[in-house]
N, C-alpha and C positions, 0 to 999 in steps of 0.2 A: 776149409779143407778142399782137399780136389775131389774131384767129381767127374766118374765116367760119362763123359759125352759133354761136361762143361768147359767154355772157351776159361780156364784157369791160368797156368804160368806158362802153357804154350797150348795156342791156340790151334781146334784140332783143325785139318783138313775138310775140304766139301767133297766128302766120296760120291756122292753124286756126278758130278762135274766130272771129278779126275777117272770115273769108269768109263767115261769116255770121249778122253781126252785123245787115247791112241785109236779109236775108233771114226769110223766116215759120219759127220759131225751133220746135224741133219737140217735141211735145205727150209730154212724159217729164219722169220724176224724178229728181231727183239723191239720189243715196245715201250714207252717208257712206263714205268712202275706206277702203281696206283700209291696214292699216299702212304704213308707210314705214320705213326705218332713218334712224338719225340722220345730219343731214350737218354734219358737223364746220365750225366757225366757223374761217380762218384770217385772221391778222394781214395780208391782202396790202396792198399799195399802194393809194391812193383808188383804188375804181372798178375793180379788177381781179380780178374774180372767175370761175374757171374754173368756168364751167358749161354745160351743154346740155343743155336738153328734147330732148321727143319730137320736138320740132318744127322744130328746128335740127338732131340729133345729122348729119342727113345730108344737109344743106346744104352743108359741110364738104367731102362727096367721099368719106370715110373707108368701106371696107368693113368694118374692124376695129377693135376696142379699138386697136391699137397705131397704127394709124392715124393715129385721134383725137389721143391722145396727144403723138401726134408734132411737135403743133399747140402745144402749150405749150411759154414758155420756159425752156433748162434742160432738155428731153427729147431724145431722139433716140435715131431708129429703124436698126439694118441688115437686110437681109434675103439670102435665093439667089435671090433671084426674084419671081414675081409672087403672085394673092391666096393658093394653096394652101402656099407658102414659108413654114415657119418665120421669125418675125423673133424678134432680141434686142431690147430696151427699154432705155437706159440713162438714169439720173439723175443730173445734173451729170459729165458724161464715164464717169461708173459703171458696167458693167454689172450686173444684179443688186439694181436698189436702188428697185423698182418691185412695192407689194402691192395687191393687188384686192380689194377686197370688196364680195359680193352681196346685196342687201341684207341687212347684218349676218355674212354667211357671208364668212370670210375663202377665196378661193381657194388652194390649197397647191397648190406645183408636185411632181406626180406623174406627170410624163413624164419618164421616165430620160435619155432622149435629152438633154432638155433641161438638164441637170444641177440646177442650183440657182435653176430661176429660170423665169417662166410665159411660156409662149408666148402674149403678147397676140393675135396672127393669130387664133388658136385662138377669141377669145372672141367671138362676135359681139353688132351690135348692136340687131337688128330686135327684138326684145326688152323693150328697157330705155325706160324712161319717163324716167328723167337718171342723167346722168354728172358727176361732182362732181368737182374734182382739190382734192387738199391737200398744195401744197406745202412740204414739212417740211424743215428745213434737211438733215438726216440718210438722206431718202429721199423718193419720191414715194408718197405714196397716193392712189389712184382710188377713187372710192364711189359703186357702182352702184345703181339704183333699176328694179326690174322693173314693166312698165307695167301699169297699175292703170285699171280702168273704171269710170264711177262712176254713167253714164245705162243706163234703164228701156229706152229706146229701143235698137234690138241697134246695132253698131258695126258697119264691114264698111270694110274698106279691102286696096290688092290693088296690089302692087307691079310691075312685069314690067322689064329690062332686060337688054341685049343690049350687043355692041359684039369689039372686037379680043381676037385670041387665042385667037376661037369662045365668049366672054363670052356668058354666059348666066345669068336671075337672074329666079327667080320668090320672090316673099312673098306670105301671106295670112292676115290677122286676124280674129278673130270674137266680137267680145264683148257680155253683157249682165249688167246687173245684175237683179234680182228684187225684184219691191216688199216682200219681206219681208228685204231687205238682204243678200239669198244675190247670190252672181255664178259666172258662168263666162266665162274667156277662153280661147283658143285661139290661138296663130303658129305659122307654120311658113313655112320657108326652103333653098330647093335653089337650089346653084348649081354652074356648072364652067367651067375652063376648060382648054385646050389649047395646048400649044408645041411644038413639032416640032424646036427647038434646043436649049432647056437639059431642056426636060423636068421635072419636079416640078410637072408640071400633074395634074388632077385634079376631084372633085366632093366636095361636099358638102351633106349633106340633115341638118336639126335642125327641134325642134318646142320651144315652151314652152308648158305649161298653167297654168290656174289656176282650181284652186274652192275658193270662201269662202263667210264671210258677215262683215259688217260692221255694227252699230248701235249709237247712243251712243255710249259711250266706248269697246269693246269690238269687237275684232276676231281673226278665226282664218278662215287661208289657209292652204292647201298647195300647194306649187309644184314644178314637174317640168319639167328640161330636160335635153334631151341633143343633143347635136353629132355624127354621123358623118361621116368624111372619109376619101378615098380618096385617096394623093398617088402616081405614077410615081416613079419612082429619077430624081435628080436630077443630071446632068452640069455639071462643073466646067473650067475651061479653066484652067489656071495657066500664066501667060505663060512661058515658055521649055520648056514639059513637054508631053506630049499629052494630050487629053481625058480624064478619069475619068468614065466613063460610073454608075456609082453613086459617086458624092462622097457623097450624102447618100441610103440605101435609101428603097427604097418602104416605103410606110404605108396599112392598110388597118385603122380601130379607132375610137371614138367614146370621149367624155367626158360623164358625166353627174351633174348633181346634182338633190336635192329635199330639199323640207325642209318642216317644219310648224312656224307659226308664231301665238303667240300673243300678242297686244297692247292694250297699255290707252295710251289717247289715243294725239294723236301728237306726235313728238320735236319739234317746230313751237309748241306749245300752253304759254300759260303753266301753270306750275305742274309737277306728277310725271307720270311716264310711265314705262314700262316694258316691254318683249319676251324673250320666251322663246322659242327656237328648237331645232328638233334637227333636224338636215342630217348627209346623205352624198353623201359626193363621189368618184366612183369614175375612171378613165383606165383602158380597155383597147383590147389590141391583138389583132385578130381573126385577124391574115394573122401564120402561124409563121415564114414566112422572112421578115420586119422586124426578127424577134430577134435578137440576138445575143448571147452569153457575158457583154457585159458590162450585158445590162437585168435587172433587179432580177427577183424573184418577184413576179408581180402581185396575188399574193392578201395577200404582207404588204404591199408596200410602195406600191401605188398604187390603194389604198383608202383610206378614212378615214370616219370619225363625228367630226362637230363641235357642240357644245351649246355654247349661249350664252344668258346670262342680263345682261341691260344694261338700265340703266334712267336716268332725269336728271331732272334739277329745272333750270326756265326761269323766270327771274324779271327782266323787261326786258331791260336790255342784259346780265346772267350768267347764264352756262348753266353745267351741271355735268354731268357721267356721270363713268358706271361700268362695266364689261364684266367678265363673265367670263368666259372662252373653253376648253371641256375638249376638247381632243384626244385621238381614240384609234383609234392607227395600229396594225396588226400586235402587237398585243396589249399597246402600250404604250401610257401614258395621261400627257398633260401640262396641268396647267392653265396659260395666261396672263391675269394679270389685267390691267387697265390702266383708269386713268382720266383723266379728258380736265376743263380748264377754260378758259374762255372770256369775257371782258368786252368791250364794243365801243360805243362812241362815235363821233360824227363825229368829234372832234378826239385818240382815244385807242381802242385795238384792242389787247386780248392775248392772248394764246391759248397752254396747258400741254398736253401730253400725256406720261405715261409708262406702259411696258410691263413686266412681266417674261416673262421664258423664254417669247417669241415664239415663229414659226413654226421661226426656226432657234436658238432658244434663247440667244438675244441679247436682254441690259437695256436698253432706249430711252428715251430721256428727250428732249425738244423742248422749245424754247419761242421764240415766238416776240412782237414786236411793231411798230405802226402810230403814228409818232406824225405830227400835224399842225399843225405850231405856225405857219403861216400858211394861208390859205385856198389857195395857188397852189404850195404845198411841205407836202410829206410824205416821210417818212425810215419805211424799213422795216428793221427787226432779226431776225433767226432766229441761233440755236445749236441747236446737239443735238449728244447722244452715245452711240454705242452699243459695248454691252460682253459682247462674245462671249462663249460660257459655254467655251470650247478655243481660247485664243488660239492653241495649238501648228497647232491644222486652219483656224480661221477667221479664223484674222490678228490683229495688236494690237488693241486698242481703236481707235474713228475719230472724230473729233471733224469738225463741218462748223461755220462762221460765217457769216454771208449780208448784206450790208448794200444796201439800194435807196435811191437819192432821187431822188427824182420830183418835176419843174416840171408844173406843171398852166396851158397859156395858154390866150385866148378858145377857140383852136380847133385846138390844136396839145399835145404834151405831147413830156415827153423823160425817160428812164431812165437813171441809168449805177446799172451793180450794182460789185460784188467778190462774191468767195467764197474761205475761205481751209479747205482741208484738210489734213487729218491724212494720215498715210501709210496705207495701208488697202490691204485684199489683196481684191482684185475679181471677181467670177464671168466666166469666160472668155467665147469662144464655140464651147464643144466641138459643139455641134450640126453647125456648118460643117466643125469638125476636128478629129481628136484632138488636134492638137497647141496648139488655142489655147486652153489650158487656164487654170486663176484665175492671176492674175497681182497681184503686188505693186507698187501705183505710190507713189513716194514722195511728200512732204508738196511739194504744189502751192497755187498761187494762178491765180483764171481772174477775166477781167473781161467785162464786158457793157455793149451799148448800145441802147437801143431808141429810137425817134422814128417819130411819127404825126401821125395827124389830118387833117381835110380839106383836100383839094388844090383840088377847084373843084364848086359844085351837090354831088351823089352821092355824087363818088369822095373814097375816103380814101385815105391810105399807110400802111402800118404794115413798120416794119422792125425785126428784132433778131436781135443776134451777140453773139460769145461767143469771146474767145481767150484759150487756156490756159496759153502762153508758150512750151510745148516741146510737142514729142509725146509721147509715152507708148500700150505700148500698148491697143489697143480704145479710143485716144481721139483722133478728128482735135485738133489745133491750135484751128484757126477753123470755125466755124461762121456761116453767114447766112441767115436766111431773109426776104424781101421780098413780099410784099402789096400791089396797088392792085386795091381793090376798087371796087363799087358797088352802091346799092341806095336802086331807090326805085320808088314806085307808081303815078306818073304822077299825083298824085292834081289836076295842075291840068284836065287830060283825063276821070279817070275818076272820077267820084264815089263810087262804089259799092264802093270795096274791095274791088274780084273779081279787081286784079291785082298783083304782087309782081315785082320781079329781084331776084336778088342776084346778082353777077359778081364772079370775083376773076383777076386775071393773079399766077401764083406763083411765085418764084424759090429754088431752095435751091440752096446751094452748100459741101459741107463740104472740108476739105481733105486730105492723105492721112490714111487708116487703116493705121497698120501691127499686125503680128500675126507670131506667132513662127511660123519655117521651118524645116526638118529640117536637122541638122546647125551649130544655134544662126546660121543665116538667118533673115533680116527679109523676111517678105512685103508687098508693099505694095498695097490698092485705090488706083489713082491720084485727087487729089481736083477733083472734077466741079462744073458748074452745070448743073441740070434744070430746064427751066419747064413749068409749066400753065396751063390756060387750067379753068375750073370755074365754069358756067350753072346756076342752077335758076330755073324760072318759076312762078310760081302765076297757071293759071286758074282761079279760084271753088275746088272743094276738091281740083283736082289739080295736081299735080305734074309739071312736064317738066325734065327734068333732061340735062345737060351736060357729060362731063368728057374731058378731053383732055391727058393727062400726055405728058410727055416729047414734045411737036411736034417741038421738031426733029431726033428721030432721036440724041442722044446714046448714045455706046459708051460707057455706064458699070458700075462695080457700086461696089456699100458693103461686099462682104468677099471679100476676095483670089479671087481665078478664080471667082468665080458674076457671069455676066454678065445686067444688068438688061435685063427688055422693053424695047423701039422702040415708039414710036408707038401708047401704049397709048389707045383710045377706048371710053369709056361710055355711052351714051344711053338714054332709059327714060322711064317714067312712076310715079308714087303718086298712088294714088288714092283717096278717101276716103268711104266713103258711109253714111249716115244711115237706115235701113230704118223 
């Protein structure tokens, strides 16, 4: 589906840029770019490519990776709560089936709590310069891009937003590049909020650095981030029982990684290219009573050294890579190799990737394809298959198949998918419980619809769903989520380009989530519709911003007795300045 501020069937504008484009353009150089990691080519449907600049990531609403996410078709999010909440992420009803990578750095989930699988919340996005999605028939991967500055002139842009729950949200940027192709950047971000009912509210303060230098073909950067988060003990209300005032304990610990990187051209560029990286990625826990009996040692098992050497050859519409990725955890060392191939045409799109002995030591194989054999239809294919290295602990083998066909009208388009899966044994959601541990769902079929396109001037619709036939659990049924948005610039008014809307009214509605209960009991979150209402305005190079989830007060949650905020409100400013 579309998604406010995602590069989807038309790709948005950089209002950055175009605010001032009519304006005296300011006396600096541009430098050449510090590396980027590759962002993988996939077979989607005409026109539908999941992406987000700088300049869109938070048009959207989203305070977090999972967020974001949560905006593509095929995703979805649960959470206990509101921003400081652990959320799960699942892929095609899956939980578990969701990898990140920083530029180039695969993320590994090394919060125990979280068992097998990364707490998107966790990741933020002030940060990142694009988020990429690559939908794989076998999993979702996300490809992050850490922001990069390229002008003489220093940068300075300064976020501040407030709102319900005691919502509080300061950002601040600082960058420049050096006429001798050195740069320094600097972000940082503190936020908190407070609940007085479920509790699991909290603060959070993180910074990301970056000094390089970039010239020619040649680039070497090192980068530095880390995340602290304080969260209260989180209360649970399970319908017929009394409160659990820690359902889910307090957490007082930050996550950090860096890494040095070195690069020739970029993955963009016809011809070779290639990066070398070596990155540590550490999770601790600062506060001793969060612990418990069953979190790991933190010095073997949530740490890590990750080196990676990737490289590719671009030659028009085929691309090639390479990766190869050494892990080394608590004194043990894996390599995963994997490489990637790609061809793309208006009328023909393909796209391979294969792994071995991944993050959890699973063989991956995808492939995918776009064909278009009239101008107004196009038919998308996906398979993959992945092959645990312990069926006994990680389940059979799981095979996914994906088919799309897509009507393309003057002004309108229409979706229907399928997707047929294998039986496969799924990462639970032990976070919220011990008891809703990985689970086995047998060999299903889900289908989907999506339809858009402008309704009148402005506004567009965009809608898509998803039903699976049964439940199963960790997986509603149906899924819907609905979009009328707008956006436009007045440009018959304003000539100058100084002003921007984008508005969206949002509907989501899944249907029951069940999850196993003590004494082989079915827990049920009842299934909900929640709307929003999500403003942002550009005057010249700021930002006001809009967001209003949940207006009418719905008593909901997305996982048995964690009951979601009321009447959540954001409002704010970005602001952007040129020195």
């Amino acid at each position: 589906m579309s998604c406010l501020g995602a590069q989807d069937t038309v790709p948005l504008r950089n209002d950055s840029t175009a605010a001032r484009r009519d304006s005296t353009p300011p006396r600096d150089t541009l430098k050449t770019a510090f590396a980027a990691a590759e962002r993988p080519r996939g077979a989607e449907l005409r026109g539908r490519q999941y992406v987000w600049s700088r300049e869109t990531i938070f048009v959207t609403g989203a305070q977090n990776l999972a967020e974001l996410i949560a905006e593509v078709p095929g995703a979805s999010i649960v959470r206990s709560g509101y921003l400081m909440a652990p959320i799960v992420t699942s892929w095609q009803g899956q939980p578990g089936r969701v990898r990140v990578f920083l530029d180039g750095v695969e993320l590994d989930a090394l919060d125990a709590r979280m068992g097998e699988q990364l707490d998107l919340a966790a990741i933020p996005l002030y940060g990142l310069e694009e988020v990429a999605v690559e939908r794989a028939a076998t999993e979702l991967r996300v490809h992050l891009r850490t922001w990069r500055a390229e002008r003489t002139t220093p940068e300075t842009r300064v976020d501040v937003g407030t709102g319900a729950e005691n919502f509080t949200l300061y950002r601040g940027y600082y960058a420049r590049r050096l006429h001798n192709g050195g740069g320094f950047q600097i972000a940082a971000q503190q936020f908190s909020v407070i609940n007085g009912l479920t509790r699991g509210d909290g603060d959070s303060f993180g910074g990301v650095a970056r000094l390089g230098w970039a010239a020619g073909d040649w680039s070497v950067d090192a980068v530095g981030m880390s995340s602290g988060r304080k969260r209260a003990a989180t209360r649970r209300y399970v319908r017929g029982s009394a409160p659990v005032d820690v359902a889910i304990p307090r957490f007082e610990g930050s996550e950090r990684l860096g890494y040095l990187r070195v690069g020739f051209r970029q993955p963009e560029a016809e011809g070779f290219w290639a990066q070398a990286i070596a990155a540590t990625q550490a999770y601790m826990e600062d506060d001793s009573l969060a612990s418990s009996g069953t979190t790991p040692d933190p010095d073997t098992l949530r740490s890590q050294s990750q080196y990676v050497l990737t490289g590719g050859w671009t030659q028009g519409a085929l691309r090639l890579s390479a990766a190869a990725r050494y892990r080394v955890r608590g004194g043990e060392a894996r390599l995963a190799p994997s490489i990637r191939a790609s061809y793309e045409r208006e009328r023909l799109a393909l796209a391979a990737f294969a792994e071995v002995d991944g993050p959890d030591s699973t063989r991956r194989v995808d492939v995918s394809a776009r064909l278009l054999p009239l101008r107004w239809l196009s038919l998308g294919l996906a398979a993959g298959q992945q092959t645990p290295a312990n069926a006994a602990v990680q389940g059979p083998d799981r095979s996914t198949a994906r088919a799309e066909l897509g009507l393309e009208l003057p002004r309108h388009w229409l979706r229907v998918g399928a997707v047929q899966q294998s039986e496969a044994r799924v990462a639970g959601l032990a976070i919220y419980d011990t008891l809703f541990t990985a689970a086995r769902i047998p060999e299903s079929r889900g289908f989907s619809l999506a339809f858009g396109g402008q309704v009148w001037g402005p506004f567009s619709l965009d809608v898509y769903g998803v039903d699976w036939g049964d439940e199963q659990f960790y997986r509603p049924r149906h899924q819907v989520r609905s979009a009328l948005q707008v956006e436009t610039g007045l440009r018959r008014w304003l000539k100058r380009d100084t002003f921007w809307l984008r508005g969206s009214f949002v509907h989501d509605y899944r249907s029951d989530l069940l999850a196993p209960g003590a004494g082989g009991t079915v827990l049920k979150a009842k299934g909900t519709g929640v709307q929003a209402i999500l403003i942002d305005i550009r005057l010249g190079q700021a930002h006001i911003f809009f967001h209003n989830r949940n207006f009418t007060g719905e008593v909901y949650e997305t996982v048995p007795g964690y009951l979601m905020p009321r009447l959540i409100q954001q409002y704010g400013v970005r602001w952007e300045f040129w020195n």
